[in-house]
C-alpha positions as CSV (number, residue, x, y, z in Angstrom):
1,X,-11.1,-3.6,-11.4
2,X,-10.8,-7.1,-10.3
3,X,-7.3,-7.5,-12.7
4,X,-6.1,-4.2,-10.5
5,X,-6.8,-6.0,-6.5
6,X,-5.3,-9.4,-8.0
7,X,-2.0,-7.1,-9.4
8,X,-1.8,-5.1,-5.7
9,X,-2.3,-8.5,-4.1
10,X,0.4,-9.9,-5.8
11,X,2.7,-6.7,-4.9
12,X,2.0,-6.7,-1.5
13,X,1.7,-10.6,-0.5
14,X,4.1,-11.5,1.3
15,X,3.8,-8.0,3.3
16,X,6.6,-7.0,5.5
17,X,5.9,-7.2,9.2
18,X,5.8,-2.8,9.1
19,X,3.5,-2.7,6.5
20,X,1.2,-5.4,7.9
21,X,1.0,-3.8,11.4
22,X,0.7,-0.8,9.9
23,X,-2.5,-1.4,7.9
24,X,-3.9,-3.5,10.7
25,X,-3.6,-0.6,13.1
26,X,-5.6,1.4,10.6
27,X,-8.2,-0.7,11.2
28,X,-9.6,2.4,13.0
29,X,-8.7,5.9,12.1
30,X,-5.2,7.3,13.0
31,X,-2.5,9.8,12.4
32,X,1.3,9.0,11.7
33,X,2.5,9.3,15.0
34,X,-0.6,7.5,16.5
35,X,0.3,4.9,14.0
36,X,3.9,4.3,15.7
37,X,2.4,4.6,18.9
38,X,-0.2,1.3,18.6
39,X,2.4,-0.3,16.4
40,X,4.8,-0.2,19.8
41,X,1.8,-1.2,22.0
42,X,0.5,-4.1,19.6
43,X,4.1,-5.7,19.7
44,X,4.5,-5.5,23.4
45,X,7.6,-3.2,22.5
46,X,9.0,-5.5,19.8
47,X,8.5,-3.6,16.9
48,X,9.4,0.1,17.0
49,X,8.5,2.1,13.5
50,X,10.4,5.3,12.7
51,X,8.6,8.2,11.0
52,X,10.5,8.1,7.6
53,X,9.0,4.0,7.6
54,X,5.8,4.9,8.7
55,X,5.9,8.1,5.7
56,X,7.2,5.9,3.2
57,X,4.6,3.3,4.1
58,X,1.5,5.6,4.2
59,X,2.5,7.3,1.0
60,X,2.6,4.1,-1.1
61,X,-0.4,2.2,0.5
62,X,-2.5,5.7,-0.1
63,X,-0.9,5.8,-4.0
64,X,-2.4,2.0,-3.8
65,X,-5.7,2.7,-2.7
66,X,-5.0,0.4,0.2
67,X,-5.7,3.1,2.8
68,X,-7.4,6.5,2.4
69,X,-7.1,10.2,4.2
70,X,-10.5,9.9,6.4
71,X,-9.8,13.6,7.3
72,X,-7.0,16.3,8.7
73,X,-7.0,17.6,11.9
74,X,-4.4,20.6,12.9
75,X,-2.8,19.7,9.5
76,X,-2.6,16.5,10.6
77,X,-3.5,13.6,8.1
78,X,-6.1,11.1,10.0
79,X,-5.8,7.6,7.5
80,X,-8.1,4.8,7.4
81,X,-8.1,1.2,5.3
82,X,-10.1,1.2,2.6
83,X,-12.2,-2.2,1.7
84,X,-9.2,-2.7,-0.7
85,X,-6.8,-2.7,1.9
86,X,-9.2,-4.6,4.2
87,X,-9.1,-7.5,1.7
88,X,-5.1,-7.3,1.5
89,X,-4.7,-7.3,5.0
90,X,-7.5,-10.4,5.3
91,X,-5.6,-12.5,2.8
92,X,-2.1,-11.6,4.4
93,X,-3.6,-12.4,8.0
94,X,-4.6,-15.7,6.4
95,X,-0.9,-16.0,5.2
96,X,0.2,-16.1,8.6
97,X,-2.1,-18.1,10.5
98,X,-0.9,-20.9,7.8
99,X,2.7,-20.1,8.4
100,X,2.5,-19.7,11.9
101,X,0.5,-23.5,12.2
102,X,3.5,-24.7,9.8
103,X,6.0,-23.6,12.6
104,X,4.2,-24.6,15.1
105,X,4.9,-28.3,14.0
106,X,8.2,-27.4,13.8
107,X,8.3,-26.7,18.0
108,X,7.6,-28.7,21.1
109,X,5.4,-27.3,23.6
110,X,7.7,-26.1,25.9
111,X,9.9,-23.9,22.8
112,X,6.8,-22.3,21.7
113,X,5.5,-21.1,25.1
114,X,9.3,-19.7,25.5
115,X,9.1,-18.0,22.1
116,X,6.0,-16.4,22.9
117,X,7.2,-14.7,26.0
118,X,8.3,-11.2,25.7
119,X,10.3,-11.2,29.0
120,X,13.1,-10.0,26.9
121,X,12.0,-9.9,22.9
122,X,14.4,-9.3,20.1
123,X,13.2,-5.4,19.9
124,X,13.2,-4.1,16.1
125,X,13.5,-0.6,15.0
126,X,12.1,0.3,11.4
């Protein structure tokens, strides 16, 4: 068992910016479109997931035990992370804060206050 997390770990770290906010919105229960939605609100905008991404996405994390079908609704599949996924996303996150502390030695004050500001952000469709 612990062979199989260290193999997915190694598959999905480093995650793509989809699948990470992906999984963390299923940090509580959702549907597909549900999904997109919080992914949209999370990113102030920035980050716009299509339904053949978010399909794709759901599909392989589900194949992966990463994420689970809690229940369906109106044919409607409700997912949720399972502690496997929980674990992935943890490490991932932990990825991040390291790179993000990394960059930030990289900017001055001012640049990273500017580069946090989503006045008008680099919008992404996946």
């Amino acid at each position: 068992m612990r062979s199989d997390v260290e193999k997915l770990t190694k598959s999905y770290i480093p995650m793509s910016e989809p699948s990470f906010l992906l999984l963390r919105s299923l940090l509580e229960e959702r549907h597909g479109y549900a999904i997109m939605q919080d992914v949209l609100e999370m990113t102030g905008g920035r980050v716009t997931l299509g339904a053949g991404t978010v399909y794709t996405i759901l599909y392989k994390m589900e194949q992966d035990n990463l994420i689970t079908v809690a229940k369906e609704i109106d044919r409607r599949k409700i997912y949720r992370i399972t502690p496997i996924g929980l674990d992935i996303l943890r490490a991932e996150a932990g990825r991040i804060v390291l790179l993000s502390k990394i960059a930030g030695e990289v900017l001055d004050p001012l640049e990273i206050q500017k580069s946090m500001t989503f006045g008008d952000p680099a919008k992404i469709t996946i």
